[in-house]
C-alpha positions, -999 to 999 in steps of 0.1 A, spaced: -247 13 53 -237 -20 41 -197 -31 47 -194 -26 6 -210 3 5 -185 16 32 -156 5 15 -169 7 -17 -159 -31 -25 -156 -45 -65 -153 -85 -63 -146 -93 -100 -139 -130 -114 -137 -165 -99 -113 -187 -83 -90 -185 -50 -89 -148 -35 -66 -122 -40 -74 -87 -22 -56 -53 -37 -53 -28 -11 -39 9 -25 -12 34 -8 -22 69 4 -40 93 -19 -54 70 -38 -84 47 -47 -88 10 -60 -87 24 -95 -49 24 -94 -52 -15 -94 -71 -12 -131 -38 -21 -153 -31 -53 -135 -64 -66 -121 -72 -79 -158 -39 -103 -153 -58 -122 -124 -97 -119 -129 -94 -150 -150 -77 -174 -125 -92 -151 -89 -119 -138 -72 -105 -103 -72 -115 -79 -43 -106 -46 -47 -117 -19 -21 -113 16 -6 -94 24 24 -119 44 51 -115 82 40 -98 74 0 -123 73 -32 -157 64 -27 -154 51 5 -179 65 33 -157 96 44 -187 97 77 -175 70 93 -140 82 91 -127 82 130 -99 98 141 -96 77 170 -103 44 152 -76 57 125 -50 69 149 -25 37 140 -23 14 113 -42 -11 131 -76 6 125 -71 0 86 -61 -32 90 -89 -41 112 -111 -30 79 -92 -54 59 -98 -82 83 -136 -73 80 -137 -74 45 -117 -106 38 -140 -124 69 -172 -110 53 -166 -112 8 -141 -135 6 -139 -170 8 -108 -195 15 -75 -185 25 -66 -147 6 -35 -136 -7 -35 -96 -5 -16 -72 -23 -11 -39 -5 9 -12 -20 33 18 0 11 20 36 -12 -10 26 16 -34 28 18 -29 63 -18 -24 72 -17 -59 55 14 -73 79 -7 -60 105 -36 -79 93 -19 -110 84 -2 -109 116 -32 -110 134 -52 -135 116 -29 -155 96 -55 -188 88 -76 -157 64 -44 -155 44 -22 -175 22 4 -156 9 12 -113 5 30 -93 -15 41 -57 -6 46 -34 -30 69 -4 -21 69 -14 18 87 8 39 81 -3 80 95 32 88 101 61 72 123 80 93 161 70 95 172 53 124 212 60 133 217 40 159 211 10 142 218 22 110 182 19 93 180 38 64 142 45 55 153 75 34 139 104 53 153 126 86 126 134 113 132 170 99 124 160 66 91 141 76 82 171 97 92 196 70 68 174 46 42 173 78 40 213 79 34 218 47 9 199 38 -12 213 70 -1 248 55 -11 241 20 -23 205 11 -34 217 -27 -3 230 -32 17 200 -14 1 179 -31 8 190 -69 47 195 -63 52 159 -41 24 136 -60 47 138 -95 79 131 -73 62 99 -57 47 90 -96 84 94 -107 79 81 -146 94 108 -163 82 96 -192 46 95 -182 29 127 -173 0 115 -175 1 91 -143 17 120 -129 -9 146 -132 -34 114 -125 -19 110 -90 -18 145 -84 -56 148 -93 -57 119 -72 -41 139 -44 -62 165 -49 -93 152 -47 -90 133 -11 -101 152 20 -76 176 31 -83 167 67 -81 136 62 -53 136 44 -30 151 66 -44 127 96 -37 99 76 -2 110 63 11 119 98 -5 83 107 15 69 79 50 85 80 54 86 116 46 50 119 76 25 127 63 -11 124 99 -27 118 89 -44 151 65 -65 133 81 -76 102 97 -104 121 64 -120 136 53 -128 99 47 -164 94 32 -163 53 51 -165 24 60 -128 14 73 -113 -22 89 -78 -18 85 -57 -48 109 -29 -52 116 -2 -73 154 8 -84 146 43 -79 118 53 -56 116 83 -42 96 73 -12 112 36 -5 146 38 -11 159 -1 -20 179 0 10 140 -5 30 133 -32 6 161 -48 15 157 -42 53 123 -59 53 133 -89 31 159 -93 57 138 -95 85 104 -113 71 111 -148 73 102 -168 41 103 -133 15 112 -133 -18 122 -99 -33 126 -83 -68 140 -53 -79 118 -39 -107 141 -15 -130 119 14 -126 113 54 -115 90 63 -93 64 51 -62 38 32 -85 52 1 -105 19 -17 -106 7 19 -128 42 29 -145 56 -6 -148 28 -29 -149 39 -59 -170 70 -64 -147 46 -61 -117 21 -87 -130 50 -112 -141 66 -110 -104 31 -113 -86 23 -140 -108 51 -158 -104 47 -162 -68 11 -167 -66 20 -197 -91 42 -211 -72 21 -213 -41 -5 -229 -62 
């Protein structure tokens, strides 16, 4: 099996790079109201993470995809091997840290990266006073259930993360979206994802960094956004007025403007 075929890779357009990497539960196709913006001035890559959409759910590995640093060892494999020239990458919810990961590792692969409803941890932290907008019991609560019943997890929590009240269509399309991943590998990779605590590595990032954030998320509260543009050195951040999880699918136009902006002005 070829590395697209595994990832299920789309490279649309021409010019410098830019790499979309989705959040949990979903697939590249969540990219489709924005990629448009770019394929006339990029080389757009667009992939799968291992065990979402089309990619190869055999060569999902537990082991491999214990961390977060399995996922972003895929990215740096795909950026080495399709793309060419310094990358900026996009990474939304858990991809924005697989891509920290990834950019921390390899920074000469990448110019610049935007995060897109980060959070570096999940779980509130007292001592400090981190506020990542969940208790351990809440993220174990949320942990049980979907090992109970993912189906059923999955079509009352998908429409909360969506938010856009105004919208049920993007929120039955995440739930669908939900619905249609592996259970098992689902709940691997959501324990993987909300028990994770990368604040750690926030502060080793060395590339220009723009901080999307949403007034009312329901997953990233703006007090994370704020956290990790406090801590990334060289970050821009925006506040996009809108509900929900998803801004690049329920508040597109702001989401392109602010990206575009800043890949403009590292041009």
């Amino acid at each position: 099996m070829t590395l697209q075929q595994k990832h299920n890779i789309t490279v649309l357009g021409k010019g410098p790079a830019i790499v979309f990497a989705h959040g949990f539960g979903c697939d590249q196709n969540m990219w489709r109201y924005m990629v448009p913006a770019f394929t006339g001035s990029h080389t757009v890559i667009l992939y799968d993470l291992l065990g979402s959409g089309k990619s190869d759910l055999a060569a999902y590995d537990r082991s491999r995809y214990g961390t977060l640093h399995g996922h972003a060892d895929d990215l740096l494999q795909i950026v080495r091997h399709v793309a060419q020239g310094p990358v900026t990458v996009v990474g939304h919810s858990v991809s924005a840290m697989i891509a920290l990961l990834a950019t921390n590792r390899a920074p000469e692969l990448f110019s610049s990266q935007v995060m897109v409803g980060p959070s570096a941890c999940y779980i509130d932290d007292p001592e400090d006073g981190y506020r990542g907008g969940f208790t351990r019991a809440d993220i174990d609560d949320l942990l049980d259930t979907m090992e109970s019943n993912y189906l059923g997890w999955s079509s009352v929590v998908a429409p909360q993360i969506m938010g856009a009240p105004d919208r049920p269509d993007l929120r039955e399309e995440l739930t669908n979206s939900f619905c249609r991943t592996d259970p098992e590998i689902a709940k691997h990779f959501a324990r993987v994802t909300f028990l994770s605590d990368h604040r750690a590595d926030l502060a080793h990032s060395r590339l220009p960094t723009l901080i999307l954030q949403c007034t009312d998320d329901f997953v990233a509260p703006v007090s994370v956004g704020e956290y990790i543009h406090r801590v990334i050195p060289n970050s821009e951040y925006v506040l996009i007025d809108n509900t929900g999880h998803c801004p690049h699918l329920s508040a597109p136009d702001a989401s392109v403007n602010a990206i575009r902006r800043f890949v403009d002005g590292r041009g």
